[in-house]
Rosetta silent file (secondary structure, phi, psi, omega in degrees, C-alpha in Angstrom):
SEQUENCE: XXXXXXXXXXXXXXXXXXXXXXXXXXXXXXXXXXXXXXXXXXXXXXXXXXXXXXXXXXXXXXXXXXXXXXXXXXXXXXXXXXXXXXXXXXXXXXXXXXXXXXXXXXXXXXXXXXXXXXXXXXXXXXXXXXXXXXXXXXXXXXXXXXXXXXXXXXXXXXXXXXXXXXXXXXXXXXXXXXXXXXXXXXXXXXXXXXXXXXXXXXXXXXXXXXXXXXXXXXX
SCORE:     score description
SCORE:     0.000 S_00000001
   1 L     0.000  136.697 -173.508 -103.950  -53.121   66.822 S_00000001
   2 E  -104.145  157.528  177.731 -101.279  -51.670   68.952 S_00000001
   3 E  -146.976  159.405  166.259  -99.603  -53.974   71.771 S_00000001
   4 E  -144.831  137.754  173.165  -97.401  -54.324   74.275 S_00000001
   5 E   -83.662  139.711  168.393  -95.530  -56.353   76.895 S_00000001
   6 E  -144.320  168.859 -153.956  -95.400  -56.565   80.591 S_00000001
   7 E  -140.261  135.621  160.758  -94.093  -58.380   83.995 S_00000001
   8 E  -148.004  148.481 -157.776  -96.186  -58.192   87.360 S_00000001
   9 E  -100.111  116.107 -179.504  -95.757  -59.473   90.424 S_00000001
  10 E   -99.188  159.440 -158.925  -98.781  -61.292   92.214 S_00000001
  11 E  -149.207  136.450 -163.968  -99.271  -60.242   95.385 S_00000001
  12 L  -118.299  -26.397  172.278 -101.740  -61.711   98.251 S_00000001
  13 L   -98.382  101.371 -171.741 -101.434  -59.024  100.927 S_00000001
  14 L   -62.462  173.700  177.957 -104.471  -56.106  100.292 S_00000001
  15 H    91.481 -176.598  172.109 -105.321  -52.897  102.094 S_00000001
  16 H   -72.716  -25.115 -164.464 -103.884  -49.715  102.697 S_00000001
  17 H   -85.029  -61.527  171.535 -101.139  -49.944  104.922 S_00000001
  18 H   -48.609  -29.962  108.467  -99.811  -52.816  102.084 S_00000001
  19 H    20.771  -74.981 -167.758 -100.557  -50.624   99.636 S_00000001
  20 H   -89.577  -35.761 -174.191  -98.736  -48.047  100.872 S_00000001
  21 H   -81.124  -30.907 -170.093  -95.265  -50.281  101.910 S_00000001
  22 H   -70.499  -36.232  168.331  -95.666  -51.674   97.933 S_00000001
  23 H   -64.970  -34.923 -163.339  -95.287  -47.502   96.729 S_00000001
  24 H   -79.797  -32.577  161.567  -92.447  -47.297   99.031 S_00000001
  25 L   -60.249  -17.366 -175.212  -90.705  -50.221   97.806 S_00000001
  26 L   129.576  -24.207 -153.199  -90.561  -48.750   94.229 S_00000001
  27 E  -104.962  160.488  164.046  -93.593  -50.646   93.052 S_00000001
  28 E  -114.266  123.339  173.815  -97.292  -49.665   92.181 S_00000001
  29 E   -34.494  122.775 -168.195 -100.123  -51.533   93.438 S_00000001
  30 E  -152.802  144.377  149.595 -102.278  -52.843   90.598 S_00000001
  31 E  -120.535  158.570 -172.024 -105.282  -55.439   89.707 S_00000001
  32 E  -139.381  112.664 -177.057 -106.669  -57.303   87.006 S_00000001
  33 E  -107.800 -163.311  177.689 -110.200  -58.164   86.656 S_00000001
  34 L   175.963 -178.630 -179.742 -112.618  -59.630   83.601 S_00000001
  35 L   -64.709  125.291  163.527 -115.694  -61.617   82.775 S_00000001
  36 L    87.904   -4.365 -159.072 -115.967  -64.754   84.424 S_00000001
  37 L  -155.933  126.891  168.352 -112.460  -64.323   87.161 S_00000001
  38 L   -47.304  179.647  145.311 -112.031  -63.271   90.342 S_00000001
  39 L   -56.570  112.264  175.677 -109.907  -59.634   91.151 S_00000001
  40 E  -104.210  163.722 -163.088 -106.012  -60.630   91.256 S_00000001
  41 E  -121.967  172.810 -148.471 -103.959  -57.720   92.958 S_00000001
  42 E  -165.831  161.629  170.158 -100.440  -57.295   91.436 S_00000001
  43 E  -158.472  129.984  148.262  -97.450  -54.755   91.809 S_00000001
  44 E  -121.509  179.957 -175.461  -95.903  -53.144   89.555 S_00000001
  45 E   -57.732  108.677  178.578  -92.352  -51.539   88.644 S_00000001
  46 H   -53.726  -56.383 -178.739  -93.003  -48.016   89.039 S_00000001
  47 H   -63.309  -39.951  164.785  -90.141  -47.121   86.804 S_00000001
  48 H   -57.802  -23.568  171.491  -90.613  -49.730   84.125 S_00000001
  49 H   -43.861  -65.777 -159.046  -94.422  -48.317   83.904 S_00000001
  50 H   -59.057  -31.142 -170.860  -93.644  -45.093   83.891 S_00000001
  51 H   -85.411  -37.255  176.272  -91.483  -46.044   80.528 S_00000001
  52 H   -32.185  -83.899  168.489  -94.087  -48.141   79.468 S_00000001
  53 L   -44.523   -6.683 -176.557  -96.440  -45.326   79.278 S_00000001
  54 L  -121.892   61.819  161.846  -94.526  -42.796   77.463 S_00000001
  55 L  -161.998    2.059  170.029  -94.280  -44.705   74.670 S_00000001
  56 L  -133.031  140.289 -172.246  -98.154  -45.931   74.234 S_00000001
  57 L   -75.313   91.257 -145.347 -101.322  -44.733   73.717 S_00000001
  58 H   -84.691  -62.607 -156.264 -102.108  -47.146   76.822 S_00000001
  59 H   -56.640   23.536 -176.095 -106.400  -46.556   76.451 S_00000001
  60 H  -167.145    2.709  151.822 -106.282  -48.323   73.147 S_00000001
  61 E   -76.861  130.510  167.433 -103.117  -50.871   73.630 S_00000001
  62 E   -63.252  119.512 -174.724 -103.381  -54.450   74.373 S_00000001
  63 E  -104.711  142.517  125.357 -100.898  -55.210   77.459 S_00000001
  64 E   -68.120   80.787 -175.435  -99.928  -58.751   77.424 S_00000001
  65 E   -84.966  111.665 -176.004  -99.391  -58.855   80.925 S_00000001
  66 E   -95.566  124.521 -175.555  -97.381  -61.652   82.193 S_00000001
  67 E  -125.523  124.090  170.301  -97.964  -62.168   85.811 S_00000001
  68 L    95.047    9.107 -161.102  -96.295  -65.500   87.574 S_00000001
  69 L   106.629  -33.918 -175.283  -95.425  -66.879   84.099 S_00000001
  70 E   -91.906  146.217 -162.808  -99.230  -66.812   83.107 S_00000001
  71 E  -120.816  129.637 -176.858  -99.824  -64.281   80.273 S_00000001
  72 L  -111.111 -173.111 -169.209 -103.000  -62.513   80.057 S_00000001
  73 L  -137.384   98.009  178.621 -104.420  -60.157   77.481 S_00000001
  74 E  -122.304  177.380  177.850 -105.604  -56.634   79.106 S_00000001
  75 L   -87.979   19.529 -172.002 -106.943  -53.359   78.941 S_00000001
  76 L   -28.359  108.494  155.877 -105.333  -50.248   81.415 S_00000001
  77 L   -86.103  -34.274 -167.894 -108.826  -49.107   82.658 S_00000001
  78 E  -152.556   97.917  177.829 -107.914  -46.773   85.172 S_00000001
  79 E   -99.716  150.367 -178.258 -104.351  -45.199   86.145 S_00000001
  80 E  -118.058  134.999  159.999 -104.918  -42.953   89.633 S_00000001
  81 L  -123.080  102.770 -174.161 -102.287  -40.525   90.502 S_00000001
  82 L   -10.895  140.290 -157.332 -101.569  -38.706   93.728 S_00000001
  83 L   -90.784   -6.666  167.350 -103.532  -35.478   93.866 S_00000001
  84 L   -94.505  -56.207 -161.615  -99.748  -33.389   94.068 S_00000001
  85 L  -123.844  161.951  171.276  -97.313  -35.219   93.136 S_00000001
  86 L   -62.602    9.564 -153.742  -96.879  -37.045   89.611 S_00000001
  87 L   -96.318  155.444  177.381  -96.488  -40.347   90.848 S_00000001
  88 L   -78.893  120.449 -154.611  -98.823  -43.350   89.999 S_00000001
  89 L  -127.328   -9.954  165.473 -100.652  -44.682   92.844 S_00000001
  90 E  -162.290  146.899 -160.354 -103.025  -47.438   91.328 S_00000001
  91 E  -127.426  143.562  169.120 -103.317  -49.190   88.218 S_00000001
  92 E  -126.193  115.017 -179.570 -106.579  -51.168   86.930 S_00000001
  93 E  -102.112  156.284  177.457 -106.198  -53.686   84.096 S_00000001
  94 E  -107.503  103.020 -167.694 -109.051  -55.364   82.325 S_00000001
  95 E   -64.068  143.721  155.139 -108.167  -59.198   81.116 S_00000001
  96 L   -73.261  104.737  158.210 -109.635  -59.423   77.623 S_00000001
  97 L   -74.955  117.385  170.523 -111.804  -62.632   76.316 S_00000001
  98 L   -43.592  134.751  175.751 -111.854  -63.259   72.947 S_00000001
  99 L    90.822  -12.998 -178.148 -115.613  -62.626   70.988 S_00000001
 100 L  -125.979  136.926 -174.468 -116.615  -60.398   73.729 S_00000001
 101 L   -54.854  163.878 -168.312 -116.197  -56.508   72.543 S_00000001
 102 E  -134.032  167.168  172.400 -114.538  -54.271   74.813 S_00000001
 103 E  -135.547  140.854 -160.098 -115.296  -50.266   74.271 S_00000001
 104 E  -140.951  160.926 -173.988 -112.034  -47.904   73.771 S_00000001
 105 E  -117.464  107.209  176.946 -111.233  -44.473   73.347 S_00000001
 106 E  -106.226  108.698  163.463 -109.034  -44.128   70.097 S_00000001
 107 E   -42.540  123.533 -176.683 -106.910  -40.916   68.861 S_00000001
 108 E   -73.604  154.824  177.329 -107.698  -38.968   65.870 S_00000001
 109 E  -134.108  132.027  151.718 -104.678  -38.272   63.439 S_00000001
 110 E   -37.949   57.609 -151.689 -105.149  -35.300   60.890 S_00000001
 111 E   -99.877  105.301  178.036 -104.587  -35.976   57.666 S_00000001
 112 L    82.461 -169.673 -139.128 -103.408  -32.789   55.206 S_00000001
 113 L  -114.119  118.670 -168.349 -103.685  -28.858   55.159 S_00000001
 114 L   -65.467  157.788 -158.587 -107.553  -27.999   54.897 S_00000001
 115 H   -62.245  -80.461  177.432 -108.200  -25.712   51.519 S_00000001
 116 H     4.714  -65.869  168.176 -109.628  -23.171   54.163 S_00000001
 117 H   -31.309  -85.366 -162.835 -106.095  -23.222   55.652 S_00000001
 118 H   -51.127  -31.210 -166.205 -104.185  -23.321   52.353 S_00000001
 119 H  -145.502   13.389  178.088 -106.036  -20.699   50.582 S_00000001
 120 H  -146.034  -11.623  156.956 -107.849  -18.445   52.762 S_00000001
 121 L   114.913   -5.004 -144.950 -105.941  -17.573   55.853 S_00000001
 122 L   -87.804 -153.183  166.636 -108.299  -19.869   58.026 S_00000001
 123 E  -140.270  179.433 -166.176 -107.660  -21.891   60.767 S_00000001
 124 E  -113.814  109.442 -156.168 -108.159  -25.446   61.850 S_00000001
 125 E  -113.191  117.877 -175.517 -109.931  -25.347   65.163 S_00000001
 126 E   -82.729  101.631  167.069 -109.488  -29.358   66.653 S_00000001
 127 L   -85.836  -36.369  177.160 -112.591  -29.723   69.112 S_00000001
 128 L  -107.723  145.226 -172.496 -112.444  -33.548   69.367 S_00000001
 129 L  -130.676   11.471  131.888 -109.390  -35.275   69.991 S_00000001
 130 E  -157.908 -179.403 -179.428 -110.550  -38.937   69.634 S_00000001
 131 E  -127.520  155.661  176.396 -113.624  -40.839   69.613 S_00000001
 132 E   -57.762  129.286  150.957 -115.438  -43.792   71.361 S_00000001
 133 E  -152.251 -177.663 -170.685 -115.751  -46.991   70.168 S_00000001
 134 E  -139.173  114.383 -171.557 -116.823  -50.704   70.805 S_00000001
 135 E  -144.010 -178.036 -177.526 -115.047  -53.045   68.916 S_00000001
 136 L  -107.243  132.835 -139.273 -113.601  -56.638   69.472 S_00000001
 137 H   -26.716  -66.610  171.546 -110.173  -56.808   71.020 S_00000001
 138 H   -37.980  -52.649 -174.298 -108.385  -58.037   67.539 S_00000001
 139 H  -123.645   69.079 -167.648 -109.419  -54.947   65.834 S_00000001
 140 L   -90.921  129.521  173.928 -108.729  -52.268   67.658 S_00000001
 141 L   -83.435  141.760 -174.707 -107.295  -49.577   65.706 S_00000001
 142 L   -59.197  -76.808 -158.355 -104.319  -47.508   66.497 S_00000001
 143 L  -126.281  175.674  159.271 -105.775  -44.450   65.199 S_00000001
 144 E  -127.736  136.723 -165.678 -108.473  -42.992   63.283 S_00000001
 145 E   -95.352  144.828  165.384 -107.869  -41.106   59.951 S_00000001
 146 E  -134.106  112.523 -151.994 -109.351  -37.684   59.346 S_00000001
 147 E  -106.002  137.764 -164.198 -108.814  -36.337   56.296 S_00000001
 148 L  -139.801   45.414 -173.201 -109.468  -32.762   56.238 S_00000001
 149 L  -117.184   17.674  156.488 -108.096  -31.376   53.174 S_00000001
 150 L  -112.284   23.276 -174.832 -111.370  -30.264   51.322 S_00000001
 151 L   -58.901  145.112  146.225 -112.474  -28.215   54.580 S_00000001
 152 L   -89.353 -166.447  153.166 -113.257  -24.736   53.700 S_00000001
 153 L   -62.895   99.480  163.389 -114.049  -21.757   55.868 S_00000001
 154 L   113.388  -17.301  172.772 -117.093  -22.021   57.938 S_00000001
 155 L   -84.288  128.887 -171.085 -117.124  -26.108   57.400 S_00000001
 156 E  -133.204  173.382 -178.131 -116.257  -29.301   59.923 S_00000001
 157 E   -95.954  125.678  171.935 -115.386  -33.042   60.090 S_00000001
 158 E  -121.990 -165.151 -163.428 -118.165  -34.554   62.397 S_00000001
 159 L   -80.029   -0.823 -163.474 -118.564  -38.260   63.684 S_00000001
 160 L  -104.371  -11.766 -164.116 -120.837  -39.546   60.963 S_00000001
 161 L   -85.496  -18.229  157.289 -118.657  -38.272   58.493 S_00000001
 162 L   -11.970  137.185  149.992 -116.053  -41.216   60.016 S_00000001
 163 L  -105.526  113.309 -176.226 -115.132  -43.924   57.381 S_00000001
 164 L  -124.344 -167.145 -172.773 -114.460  -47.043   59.904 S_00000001
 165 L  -104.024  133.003  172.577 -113.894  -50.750   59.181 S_00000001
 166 L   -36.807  123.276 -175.340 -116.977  -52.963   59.327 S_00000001
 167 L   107.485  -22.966 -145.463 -117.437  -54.515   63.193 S_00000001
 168 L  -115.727  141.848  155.417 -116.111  -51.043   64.725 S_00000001
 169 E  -104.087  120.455 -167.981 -119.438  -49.363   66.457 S_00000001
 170 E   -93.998  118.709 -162.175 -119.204  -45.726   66.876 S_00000001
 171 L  -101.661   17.765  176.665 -120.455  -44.437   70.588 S_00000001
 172 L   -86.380  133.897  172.356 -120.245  -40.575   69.581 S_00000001
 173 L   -73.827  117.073 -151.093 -123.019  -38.820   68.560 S_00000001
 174 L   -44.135  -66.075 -155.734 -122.749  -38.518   64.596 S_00000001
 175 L   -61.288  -19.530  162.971 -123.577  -34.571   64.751 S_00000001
 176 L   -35.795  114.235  177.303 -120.294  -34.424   67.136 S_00000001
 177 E   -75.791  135.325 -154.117 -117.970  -31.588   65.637 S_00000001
 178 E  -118.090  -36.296 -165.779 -114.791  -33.506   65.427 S_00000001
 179 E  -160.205  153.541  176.780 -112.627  -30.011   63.677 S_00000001
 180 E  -162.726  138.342  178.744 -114.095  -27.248   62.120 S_00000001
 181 E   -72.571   89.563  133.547 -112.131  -24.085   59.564 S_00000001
 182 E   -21.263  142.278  164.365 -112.441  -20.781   61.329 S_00000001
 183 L   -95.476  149.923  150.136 -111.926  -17.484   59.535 S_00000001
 184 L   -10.242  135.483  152.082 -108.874  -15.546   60.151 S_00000001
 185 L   -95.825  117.785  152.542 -109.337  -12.988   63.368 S_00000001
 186 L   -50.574  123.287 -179.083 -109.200   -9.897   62.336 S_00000001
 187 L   -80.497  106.879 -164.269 -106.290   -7.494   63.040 S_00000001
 188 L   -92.141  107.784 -151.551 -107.542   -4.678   64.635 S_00000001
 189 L   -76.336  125.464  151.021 -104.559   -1.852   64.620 S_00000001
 190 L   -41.486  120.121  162.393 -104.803    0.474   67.594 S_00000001
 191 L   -73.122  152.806 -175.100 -105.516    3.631   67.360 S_00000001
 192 L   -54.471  139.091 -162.490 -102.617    6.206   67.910 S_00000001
 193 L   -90.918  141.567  179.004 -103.278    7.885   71.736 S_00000001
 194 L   -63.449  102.347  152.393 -103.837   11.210   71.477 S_00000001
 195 L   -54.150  146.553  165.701 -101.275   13.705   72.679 S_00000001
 196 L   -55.494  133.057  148.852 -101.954   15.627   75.216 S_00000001
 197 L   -11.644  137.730  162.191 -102.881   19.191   74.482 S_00000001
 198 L  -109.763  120.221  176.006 -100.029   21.690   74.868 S_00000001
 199 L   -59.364  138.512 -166.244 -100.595   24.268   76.739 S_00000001
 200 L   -75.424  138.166  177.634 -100.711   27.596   75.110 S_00000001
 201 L   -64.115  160.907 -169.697  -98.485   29.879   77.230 S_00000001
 202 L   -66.648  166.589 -108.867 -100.265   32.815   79.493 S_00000001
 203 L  -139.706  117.709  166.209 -100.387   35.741   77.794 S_00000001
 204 L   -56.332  120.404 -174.992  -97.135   38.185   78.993 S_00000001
 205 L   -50.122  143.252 -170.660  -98.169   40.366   81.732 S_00000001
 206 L  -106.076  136.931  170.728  -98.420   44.077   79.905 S_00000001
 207 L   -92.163  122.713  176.932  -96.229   46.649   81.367 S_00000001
 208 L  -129.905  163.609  178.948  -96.842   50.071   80.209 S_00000001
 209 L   -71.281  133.753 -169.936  -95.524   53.144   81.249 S_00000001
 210 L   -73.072  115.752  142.107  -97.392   55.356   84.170 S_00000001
 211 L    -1.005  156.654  160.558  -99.134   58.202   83.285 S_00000001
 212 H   -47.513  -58.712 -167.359  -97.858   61.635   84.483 S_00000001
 213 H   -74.752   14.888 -174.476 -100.376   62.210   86.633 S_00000001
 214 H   -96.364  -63.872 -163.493 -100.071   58.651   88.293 S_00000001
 215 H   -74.691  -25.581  135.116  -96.736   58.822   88.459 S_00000001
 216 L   -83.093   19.098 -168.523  -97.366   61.926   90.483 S_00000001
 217 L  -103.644  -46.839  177.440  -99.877   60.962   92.897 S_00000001
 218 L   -43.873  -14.665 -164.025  -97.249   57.791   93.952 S_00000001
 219 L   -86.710    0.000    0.000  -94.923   60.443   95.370 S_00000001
């Protein structure tokens, strides 16, 4: 299970226009609901986030989110981001209870060069790039292994073919094409363009010599 830590700020004044002074300050507006507990609203460090995220798969990390001192166990359900510019403009976390399953989106990892590949020219065409599941909090898997190194040409990895850990419920439809070997595209060589025609030259006008009697009639 991958995890991570974090610090938020609770915060009691809602709406837009607070909202809006909490982006301006630096910070991003954020809440954290669950089973059982009201919605608490929160702000967080835009810039500490922002690092946060580029170093986690955040739809499949556990944030320990400490907010006031009290440390909670979430979920990032929802990040929203201004429709322009890259900045993050709301964050939704989901507290976790132990025993009750949660459902996640988890990244596929590749594993080796399919025969197809390796010994036929083919290619590896990735259609899915993780899959659904519903599992309980504790055993959420980083990744999912796909081992694809007896594909051939014309052959794919689909969801039923998944090997998972006992407890993990798969919410993909088994017949889901996860990767599949393509053959090689054929290289089709241009043909050469056709010169133009050269024109044959005209024919030299023929000059001959006048007749006598021609040449006297001209006079």
């Amino acid at each position: 299970m991958a995890n991570a830590q974090f610090s938020a700020t609770p915060r009691t004044a809602v709406g837009t226009g607070n909202a809006r002074k909490i982006r301006q300050s630096g910070n991003v507006p954020a809440v954290i609901y669950g089973h059982g507990r009201d919605p608490q609203h929160l702000a967080l460090n835009a810039r500490d986030f922002d690092k946060l995220l580029s170093r986690i798969a955040y739809a499949s990390t556990v944030i320990e989110l400490d907010v006031g001192g009290k440390r909670a166990l979430t979920l990032i359900r929802e990040i929203q981001r201004h429709p322009f510019k890259k900045e993050i403009i709301h964050v939704d976390f989901q507290e976790l209870v132990a025993g009750e399953k949660v459902t996640v989106s988890v990244p596929f990892v590749f594993i080796g060069i399919p025969d197809g590949v390796r010994n036929s020219g083919g290619i590896l065409d990735q259609v899915m790039h993780e899959v659904s599941i519903r599992v309980d909090p504790a055993a959420i898997p980083n990744h999912v292994d796909v081992d694809v190194t007896e594909l051939t040409i014309g052959h794919g990895f689909h969801v039923g073919d998944l090997k998972l850990p006992e407890g993990i419920e798969v919410l993909d439809d088994d017949d889901a094409t996860i990767c599949v070997v393509t053959a090689p595209k054929a290289v089709v060589e241009e043909a050469p363009a056709v010169e133009a025609a050269v024109e044959a030259p005209a024919e030299p006008e023929l000059i001959r010599k006048p007749k006598p009697e021609e040449a006297e009639g001209e006079k």
